[in-house]
N, CA, C, O and CB atoms as a CASP TS submission, in Angstrom:
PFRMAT TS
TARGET T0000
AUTHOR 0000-0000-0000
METHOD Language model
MODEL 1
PARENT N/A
ATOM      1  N   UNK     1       0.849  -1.165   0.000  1.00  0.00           N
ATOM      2  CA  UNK     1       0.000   0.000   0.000  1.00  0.00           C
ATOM      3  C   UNK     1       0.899   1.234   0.000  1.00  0.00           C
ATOM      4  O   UNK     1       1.967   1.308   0.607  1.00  0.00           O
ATOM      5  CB  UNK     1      -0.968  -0.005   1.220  1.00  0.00           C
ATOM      6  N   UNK     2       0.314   2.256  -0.796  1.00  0.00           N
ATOM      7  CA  UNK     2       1.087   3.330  -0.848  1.00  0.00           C
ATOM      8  C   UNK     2       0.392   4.411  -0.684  1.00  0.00           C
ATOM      9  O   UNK     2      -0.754   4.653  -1.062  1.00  0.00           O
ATOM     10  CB  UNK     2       1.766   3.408  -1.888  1.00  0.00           C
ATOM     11  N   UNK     3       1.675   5.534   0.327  1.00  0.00           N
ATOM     12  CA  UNK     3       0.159   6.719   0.528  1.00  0.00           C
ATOM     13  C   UNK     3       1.075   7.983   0.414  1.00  0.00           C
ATOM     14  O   UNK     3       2.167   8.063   0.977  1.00  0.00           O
ATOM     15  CB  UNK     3      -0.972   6.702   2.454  1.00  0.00           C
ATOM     16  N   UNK     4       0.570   8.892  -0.311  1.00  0.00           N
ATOM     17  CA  UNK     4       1.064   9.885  -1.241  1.00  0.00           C
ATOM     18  C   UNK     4       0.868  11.151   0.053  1.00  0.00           C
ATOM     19  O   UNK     4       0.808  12.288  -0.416  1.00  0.00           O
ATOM     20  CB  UNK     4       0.016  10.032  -2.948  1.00  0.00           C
ATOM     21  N   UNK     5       0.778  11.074   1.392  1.00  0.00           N
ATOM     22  CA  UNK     5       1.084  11.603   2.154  1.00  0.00           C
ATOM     23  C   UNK     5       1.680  11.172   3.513  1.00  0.00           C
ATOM     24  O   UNK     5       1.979   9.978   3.502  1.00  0.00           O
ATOM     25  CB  UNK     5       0.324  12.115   2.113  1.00  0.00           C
ATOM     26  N   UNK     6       1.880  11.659   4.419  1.00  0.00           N
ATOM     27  CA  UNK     6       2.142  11.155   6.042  1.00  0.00           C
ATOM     28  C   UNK     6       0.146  11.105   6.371  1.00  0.00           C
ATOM     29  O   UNK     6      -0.587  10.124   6.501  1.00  0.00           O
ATOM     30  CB  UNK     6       3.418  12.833   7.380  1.00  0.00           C
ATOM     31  N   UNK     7      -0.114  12.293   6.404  1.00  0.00           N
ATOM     32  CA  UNK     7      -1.591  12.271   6.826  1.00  0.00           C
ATOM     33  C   UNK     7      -2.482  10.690   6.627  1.00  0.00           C
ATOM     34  O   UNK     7      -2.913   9.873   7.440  1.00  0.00           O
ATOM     35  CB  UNK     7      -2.340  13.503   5.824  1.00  0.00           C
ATOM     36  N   UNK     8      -2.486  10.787   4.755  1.00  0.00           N
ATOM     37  CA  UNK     8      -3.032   9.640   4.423  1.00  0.00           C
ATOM     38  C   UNK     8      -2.173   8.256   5.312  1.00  0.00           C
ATOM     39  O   UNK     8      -2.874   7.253   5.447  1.00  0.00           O
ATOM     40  CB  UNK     8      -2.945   9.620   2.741  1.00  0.00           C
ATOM     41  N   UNK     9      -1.166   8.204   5.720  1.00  0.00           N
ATOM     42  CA  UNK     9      -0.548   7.098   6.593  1.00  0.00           C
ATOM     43  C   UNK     9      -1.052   6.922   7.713  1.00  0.00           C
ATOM     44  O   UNK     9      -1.281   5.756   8.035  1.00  0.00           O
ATOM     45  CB  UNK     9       0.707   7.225   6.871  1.00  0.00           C
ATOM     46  N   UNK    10      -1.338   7.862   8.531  1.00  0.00           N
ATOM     47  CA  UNK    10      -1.906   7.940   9.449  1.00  0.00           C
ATOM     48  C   UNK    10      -3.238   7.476   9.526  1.00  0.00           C
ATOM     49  O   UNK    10      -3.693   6.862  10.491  1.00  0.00           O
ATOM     50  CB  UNK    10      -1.760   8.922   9.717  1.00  0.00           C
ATOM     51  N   UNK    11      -3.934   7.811   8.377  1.00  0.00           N
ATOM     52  CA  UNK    11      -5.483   7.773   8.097  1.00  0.00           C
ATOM     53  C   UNK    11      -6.110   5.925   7.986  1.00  0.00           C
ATOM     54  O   UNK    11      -7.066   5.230   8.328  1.00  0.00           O
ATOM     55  CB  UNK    11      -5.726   8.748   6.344  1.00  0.00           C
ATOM     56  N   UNK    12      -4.370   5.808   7.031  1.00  0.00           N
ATOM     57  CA  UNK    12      -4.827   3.954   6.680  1.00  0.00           C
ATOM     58  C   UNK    12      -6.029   3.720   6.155  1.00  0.00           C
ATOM     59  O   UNK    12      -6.740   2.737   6.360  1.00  0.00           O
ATOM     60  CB  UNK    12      -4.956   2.921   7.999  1.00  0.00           C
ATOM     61  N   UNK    13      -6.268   4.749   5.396  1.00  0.00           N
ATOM     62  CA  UNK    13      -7.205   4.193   4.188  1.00  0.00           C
ATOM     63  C   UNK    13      -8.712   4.252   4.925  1.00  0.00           C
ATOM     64  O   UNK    13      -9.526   3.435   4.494  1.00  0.00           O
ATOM     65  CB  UNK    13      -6.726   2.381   3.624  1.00  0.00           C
ATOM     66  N   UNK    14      -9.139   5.114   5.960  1.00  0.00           N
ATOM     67  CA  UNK    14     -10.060   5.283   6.984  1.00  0.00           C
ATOM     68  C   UNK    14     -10.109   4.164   8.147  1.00  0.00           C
ATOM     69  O   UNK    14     -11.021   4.226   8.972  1.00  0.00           O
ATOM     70  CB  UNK    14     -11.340   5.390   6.330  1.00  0.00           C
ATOM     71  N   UNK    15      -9.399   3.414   8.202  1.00  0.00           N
ATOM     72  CA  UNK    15      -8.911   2.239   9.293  1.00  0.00           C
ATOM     73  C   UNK    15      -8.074   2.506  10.104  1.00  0.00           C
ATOM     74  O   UNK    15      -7.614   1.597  10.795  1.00  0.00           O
ATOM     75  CB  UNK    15      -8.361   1.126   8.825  1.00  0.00           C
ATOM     76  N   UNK    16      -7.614   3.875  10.264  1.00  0.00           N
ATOM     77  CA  UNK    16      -6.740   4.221  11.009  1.00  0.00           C
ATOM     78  C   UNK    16      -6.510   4.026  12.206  1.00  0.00           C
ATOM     79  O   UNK    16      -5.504   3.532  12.716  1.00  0.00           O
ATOM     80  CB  UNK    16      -6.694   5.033  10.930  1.00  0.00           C
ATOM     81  N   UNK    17      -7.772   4.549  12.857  1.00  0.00           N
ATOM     82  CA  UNK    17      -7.842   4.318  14.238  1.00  0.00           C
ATOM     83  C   UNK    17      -7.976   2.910  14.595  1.00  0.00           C
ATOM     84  O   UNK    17      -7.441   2.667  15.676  1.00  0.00           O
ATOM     85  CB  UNK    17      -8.895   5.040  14.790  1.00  0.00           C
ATOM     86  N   UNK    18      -8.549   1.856  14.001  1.00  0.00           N
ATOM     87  CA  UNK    18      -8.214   0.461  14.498  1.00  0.00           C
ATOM     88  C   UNK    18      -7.129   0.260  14.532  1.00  0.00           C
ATOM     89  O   UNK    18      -6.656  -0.289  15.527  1.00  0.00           O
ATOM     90  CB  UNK    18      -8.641  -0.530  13.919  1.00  0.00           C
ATOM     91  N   UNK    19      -6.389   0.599  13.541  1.00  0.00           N
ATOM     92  CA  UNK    19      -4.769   0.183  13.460  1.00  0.00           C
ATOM     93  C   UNK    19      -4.238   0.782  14.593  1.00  0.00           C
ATOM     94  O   UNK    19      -4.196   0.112  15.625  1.00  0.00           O
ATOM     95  CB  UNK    19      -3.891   0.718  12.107  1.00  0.00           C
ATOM     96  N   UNK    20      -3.766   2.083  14.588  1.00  0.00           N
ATOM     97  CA  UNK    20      -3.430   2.836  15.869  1.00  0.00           C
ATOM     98  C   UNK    20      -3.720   2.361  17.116  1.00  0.00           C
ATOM     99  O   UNK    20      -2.780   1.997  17.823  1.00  0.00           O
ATOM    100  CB  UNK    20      -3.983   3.981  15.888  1.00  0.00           C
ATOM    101  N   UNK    21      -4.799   2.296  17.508  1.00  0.00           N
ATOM    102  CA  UNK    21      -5.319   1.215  18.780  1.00  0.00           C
ATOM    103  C   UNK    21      -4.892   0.505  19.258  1.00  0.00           C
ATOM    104  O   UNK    21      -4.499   0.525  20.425  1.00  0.00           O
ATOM    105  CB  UNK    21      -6.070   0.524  18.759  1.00  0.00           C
ATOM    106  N   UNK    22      -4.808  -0.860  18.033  1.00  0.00           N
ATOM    107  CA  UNK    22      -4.314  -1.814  18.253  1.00  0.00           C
ATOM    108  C   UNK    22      -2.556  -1.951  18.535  1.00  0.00           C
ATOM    109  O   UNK    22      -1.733  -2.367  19.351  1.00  0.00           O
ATOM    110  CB  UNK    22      -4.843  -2.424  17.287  1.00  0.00           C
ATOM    111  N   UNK    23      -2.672  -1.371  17.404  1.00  0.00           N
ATOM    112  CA  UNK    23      -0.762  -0.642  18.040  1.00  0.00           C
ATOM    113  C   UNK    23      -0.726  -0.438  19.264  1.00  0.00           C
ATOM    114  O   UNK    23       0.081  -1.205  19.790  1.00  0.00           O
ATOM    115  CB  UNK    23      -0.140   1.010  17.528  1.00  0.00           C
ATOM    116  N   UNK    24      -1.163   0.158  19.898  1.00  0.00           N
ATOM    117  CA  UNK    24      -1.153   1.350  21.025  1.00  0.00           C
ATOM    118  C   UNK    24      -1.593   0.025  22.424  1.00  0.00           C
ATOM    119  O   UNK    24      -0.890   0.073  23.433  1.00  0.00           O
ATOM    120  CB  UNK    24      -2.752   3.042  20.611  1.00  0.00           C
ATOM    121  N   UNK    25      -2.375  -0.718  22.383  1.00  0.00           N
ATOM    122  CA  UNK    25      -2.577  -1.874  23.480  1.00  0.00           C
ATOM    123  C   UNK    25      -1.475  -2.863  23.169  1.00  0.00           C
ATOM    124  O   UNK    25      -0.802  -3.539  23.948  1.00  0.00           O
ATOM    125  CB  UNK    25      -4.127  -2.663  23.413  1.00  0.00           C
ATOM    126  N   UNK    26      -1.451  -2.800  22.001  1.00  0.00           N
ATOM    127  CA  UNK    26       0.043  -4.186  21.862  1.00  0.00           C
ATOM    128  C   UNK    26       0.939  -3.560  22.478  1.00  0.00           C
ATOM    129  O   UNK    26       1.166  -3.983  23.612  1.00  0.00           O
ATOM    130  CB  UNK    26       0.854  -4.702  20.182  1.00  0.00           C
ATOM    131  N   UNK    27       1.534  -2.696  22.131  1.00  0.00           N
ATOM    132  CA  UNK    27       2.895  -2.450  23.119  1.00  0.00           C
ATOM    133  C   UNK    27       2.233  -1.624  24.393  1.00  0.00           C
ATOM    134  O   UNK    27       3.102  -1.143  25.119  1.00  0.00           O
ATOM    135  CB  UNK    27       4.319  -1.365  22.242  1.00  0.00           C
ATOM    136  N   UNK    28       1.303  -1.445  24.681  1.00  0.00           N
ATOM    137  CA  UNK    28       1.050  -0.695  26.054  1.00  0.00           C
ATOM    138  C   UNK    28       0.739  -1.840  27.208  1.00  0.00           C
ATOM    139  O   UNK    28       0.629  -1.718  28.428  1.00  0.00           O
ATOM    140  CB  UNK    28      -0.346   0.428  25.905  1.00  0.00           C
ATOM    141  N   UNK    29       0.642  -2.990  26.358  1.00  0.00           N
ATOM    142  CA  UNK    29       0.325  -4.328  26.963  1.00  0.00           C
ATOM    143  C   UNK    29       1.426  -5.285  27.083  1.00  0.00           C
ATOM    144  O   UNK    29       1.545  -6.145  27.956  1.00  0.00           O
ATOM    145  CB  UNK    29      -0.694  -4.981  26.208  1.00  0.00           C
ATOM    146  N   UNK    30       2.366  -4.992  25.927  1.00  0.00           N
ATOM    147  CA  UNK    30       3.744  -5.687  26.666  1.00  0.00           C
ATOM    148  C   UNK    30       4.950  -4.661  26.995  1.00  0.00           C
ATOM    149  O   UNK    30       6.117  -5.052  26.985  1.00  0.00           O
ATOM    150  CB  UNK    30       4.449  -6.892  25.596  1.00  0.00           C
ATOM    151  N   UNK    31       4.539  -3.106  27.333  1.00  0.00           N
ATOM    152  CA  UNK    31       5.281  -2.643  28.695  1.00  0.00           C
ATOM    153  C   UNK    31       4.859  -2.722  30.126  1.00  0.00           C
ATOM    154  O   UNK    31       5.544  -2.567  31.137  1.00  0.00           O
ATOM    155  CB  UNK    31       5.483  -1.383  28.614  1.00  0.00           C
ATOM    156  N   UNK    32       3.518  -3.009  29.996  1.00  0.00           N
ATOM    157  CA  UNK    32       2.763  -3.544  31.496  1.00  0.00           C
ATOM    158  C   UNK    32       3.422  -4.913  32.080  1.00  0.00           C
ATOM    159  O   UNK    32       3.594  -5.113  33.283  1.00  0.00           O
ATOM    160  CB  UNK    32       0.964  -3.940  31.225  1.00  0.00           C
ATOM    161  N   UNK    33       3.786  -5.882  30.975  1.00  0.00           N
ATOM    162  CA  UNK    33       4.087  -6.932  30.958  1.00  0.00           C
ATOM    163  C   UNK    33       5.887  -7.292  32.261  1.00  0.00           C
ATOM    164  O   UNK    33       6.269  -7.881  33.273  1.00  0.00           O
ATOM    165  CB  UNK    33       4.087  -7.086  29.205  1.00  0.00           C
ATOM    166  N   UNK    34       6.356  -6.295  31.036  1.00  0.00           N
ATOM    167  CA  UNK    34       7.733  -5.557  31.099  1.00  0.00           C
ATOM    168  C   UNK    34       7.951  -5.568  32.482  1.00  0.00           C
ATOM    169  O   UNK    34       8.648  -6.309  33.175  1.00  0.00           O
ATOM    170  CB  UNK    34       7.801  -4.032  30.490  1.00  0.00           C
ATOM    171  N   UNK    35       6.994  -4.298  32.856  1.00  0.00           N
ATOM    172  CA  UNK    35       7.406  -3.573  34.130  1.00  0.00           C
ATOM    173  C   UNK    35       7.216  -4.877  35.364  1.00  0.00           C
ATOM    174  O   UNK    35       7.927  -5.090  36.346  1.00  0.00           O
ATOM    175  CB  UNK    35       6.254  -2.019  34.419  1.00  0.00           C
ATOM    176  N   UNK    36       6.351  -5.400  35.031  1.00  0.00           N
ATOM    177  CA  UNK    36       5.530  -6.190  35.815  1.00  0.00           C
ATOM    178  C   UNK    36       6.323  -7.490  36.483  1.00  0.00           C
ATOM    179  O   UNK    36       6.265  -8.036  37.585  1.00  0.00           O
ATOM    180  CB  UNK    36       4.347  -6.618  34.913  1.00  0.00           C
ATOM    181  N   UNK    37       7.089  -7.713  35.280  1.00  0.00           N
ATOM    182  CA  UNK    37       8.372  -9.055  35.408  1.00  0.00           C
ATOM    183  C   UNK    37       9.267  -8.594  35.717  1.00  0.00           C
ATOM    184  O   UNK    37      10.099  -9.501  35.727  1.00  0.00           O
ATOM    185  CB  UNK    37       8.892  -9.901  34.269  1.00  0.00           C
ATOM    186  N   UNK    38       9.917  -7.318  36.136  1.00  0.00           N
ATOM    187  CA  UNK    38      11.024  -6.968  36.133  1.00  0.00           C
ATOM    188  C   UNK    38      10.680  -6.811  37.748  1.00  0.00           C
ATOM    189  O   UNK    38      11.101  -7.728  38.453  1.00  0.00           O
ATOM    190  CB  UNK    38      11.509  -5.814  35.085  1.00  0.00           C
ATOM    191  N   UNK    39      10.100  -5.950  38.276  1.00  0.00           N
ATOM    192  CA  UNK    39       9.262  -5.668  39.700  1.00  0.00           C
ATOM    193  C   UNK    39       9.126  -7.263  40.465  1.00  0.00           C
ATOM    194  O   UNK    39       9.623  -7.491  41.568  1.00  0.00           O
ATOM    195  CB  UNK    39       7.411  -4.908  39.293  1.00  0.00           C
ATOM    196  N   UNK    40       8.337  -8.322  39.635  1.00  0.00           N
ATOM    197  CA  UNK    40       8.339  -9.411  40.247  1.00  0.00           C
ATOM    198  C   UNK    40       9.877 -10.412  40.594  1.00  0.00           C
ATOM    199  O   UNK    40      10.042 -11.223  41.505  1.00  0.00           O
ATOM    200  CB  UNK    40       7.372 -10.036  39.432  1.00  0.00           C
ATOM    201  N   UNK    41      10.941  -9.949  39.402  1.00  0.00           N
ATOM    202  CA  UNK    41      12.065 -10.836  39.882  1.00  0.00           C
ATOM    203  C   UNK    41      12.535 -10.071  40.884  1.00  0.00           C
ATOM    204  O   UNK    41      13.117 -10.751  41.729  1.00  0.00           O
ATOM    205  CB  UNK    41      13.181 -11.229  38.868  1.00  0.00           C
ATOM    206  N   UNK    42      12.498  -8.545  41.193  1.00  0.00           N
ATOM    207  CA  UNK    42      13.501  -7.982  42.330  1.00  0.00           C
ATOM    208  C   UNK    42      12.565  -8.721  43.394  1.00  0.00           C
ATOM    209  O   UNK    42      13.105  -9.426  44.246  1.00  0.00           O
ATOM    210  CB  UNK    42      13.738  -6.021  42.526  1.00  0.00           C
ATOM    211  N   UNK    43      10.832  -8.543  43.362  1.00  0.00           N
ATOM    212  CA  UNK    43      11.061  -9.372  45.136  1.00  0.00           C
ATOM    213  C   UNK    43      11.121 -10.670  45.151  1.00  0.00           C
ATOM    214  O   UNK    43      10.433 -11.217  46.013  1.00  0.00           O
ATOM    215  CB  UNK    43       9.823  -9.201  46.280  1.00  0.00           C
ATOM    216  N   UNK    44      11.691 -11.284  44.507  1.00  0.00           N
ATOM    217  CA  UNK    44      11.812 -12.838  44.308  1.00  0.00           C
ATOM    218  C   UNK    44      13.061 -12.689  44.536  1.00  0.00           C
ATOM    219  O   UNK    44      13.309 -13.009  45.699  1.00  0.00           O
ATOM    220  CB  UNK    44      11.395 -13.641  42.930  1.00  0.00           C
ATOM    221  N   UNK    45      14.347 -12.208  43.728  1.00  0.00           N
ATOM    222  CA  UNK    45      15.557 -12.013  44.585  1.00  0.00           C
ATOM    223  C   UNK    45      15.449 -11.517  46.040  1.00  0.00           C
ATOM    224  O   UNK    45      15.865 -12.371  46.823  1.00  0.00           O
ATOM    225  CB  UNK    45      16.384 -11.092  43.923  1.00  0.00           C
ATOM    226  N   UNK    46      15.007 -10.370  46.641  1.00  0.00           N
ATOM    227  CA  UNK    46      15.334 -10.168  47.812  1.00  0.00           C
ATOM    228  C   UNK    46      14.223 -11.056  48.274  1.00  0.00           C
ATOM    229  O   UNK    46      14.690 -11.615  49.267  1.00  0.00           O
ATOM    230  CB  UNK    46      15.461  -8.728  48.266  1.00  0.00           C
ATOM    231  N   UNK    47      13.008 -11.483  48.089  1.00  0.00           N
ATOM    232  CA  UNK    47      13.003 -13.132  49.030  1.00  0.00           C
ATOM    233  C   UNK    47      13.850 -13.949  49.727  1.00  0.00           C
ATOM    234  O   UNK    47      13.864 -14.432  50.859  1.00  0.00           O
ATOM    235  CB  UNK    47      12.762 -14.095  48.372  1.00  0.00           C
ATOM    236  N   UNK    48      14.894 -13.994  48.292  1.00  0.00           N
ATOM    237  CA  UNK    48      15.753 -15.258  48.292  1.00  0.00           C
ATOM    238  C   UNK    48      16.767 -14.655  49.257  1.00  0.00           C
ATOM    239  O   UNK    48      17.427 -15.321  50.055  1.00  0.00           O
ATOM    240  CB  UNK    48      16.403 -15.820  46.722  1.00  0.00           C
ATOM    241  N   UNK    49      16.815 -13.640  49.144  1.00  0.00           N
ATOM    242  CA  UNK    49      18.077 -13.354  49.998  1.00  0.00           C
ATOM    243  C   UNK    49      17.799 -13.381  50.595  1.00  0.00           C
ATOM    244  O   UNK    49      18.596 -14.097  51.200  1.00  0.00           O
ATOM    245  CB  UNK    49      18.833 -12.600  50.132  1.00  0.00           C
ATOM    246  N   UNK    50      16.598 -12.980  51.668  1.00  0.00           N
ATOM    247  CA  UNK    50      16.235 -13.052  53.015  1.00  0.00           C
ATOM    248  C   UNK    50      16.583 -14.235  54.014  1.00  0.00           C
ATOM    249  O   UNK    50      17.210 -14.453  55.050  1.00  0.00           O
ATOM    250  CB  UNK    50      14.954 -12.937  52.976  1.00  0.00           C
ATOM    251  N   UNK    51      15.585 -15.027  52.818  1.00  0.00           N
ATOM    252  CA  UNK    51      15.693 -16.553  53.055  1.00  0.00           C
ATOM    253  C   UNK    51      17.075 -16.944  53.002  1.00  0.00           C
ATOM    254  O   UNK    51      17.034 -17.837  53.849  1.00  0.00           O
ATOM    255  CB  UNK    51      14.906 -17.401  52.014  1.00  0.00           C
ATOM    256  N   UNK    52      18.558 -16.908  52.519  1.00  0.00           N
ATOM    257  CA  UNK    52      19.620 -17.721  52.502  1.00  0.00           C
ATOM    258  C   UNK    52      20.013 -16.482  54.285  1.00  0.00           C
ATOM    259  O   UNK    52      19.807 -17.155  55.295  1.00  0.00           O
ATOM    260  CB  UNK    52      20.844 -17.746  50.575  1.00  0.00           C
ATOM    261  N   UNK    53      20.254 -15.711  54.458  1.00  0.00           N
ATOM    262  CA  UNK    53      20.317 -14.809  55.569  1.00  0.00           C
ATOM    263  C   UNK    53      19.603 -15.591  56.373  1.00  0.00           C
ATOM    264  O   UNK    53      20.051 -16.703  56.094  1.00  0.00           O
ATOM    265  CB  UNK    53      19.811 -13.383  55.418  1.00  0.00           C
ATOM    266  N   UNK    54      18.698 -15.761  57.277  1.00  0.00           N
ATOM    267  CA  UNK    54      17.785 -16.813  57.493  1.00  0.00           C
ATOM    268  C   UNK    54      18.808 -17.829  58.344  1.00  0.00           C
ATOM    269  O   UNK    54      19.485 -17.887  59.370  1.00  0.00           O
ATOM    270  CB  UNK    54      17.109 -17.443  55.988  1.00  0.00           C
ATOM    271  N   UNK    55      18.337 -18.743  56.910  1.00  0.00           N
ATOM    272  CA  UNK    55      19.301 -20.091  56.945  1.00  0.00           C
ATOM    273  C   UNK    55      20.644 -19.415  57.594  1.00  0.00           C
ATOM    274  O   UNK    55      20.782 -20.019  58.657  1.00  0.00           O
ATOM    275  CB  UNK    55      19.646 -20.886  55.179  1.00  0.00           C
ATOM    276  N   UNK    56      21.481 -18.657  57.500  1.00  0.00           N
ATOM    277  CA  UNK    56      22.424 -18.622  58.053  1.00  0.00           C
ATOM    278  C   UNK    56      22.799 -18.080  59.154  1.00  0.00           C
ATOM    279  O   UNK    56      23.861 -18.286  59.740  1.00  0.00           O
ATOM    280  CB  UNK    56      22.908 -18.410  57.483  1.00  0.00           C
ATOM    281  N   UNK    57      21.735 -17.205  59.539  1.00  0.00           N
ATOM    282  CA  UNK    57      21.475 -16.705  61.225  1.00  0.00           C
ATOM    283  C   UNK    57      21.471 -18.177  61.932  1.00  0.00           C
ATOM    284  O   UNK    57      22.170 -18.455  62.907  1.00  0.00           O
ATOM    285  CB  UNK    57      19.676 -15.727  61.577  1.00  0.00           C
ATOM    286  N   UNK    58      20.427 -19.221  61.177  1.00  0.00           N
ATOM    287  CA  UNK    58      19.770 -20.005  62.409  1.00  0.00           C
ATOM    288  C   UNK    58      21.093 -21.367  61.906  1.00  0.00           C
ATOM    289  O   UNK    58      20.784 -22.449  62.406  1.00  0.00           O
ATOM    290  CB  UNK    58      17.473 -20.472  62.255  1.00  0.00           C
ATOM    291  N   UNK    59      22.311 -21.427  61.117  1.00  0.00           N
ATOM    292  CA  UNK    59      22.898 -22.291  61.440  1.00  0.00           C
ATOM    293  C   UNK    59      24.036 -21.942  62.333  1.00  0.00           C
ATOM    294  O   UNK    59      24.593 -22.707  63.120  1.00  0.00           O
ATOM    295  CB  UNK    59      23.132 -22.880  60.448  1.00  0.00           C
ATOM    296  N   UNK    60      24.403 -20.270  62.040  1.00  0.00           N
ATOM    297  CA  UNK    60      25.409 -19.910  63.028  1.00  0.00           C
ATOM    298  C   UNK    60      24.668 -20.065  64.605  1.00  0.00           C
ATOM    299  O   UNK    60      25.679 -20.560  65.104  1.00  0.00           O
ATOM    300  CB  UNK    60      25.961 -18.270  62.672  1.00  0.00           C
ATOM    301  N   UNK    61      23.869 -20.033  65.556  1.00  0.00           N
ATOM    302  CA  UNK    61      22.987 -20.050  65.923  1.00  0.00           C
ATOM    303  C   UNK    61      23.048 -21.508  66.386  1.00  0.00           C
ATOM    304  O   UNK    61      23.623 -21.510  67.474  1.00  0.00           O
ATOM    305  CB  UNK    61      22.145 -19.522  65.130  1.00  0.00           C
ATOM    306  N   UNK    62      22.837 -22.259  66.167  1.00  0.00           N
ATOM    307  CA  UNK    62      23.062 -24.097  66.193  1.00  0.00           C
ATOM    308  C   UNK    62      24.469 -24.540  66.576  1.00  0.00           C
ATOM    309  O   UNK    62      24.744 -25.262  67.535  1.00  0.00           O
ATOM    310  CB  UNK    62      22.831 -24.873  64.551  1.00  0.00           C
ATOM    311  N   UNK    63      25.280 -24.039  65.744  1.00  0.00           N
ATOM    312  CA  UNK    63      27.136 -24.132  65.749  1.00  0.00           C
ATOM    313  C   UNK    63      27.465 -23.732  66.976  1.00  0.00           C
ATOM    314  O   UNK    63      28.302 -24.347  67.638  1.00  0.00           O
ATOM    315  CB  UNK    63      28.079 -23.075  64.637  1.00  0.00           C
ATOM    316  N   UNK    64      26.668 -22.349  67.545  1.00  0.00           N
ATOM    317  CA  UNK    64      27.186 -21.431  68.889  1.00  0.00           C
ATOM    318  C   UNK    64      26.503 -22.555  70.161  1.00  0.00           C
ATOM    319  O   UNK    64      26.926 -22.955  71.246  1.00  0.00           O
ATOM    320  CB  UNK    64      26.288 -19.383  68.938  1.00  0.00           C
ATOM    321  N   UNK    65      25.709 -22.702  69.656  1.00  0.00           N
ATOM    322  CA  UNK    65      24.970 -23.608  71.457  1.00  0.00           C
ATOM    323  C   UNK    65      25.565 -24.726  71.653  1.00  0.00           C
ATOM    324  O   UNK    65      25.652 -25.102  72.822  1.00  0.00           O
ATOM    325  CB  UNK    65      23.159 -24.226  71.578  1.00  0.00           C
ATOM    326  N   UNK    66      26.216 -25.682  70.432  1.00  0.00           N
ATOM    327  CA  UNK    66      27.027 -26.929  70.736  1.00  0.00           C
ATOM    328  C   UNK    66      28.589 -26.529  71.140  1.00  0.00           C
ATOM    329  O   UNK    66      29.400 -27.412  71.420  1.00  0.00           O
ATOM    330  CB  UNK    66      27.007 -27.941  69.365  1.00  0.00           C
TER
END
């Protein structure tokens, strides 16, 4: 398809706005995605860290009373 302006590109042949839209939730839907997984591994790391900290309070802790 060819369009003898920017405007008419925009326009998409009067389908514009579906197109645009759909554009516009596809990637507005995988930066939600994005943010969302990136947020979920930091508290899954500092979980983990908690948890190995933890474990190592309560073995130093065990070592000291024997």
């Amino acid at each position: 398809m060819e369009f003898n302006s920017f405007s008419e590109f925009l326009n998409m042949g009067g389908y514009g706005f579906y197109v645009w839209l759909a554009y516009g939730v596809s990637f507005g839907s995988l930066l939600i995605l994005t943010i969302a997984s990136v947020g979920r591994k930091k508290r899954v790391l500092t979980e983990i860290a908690k948890k190995l900290e933890r474990e190592e309070r309560l073995k130093q802790n065990r070592s000291n009373k024997q």
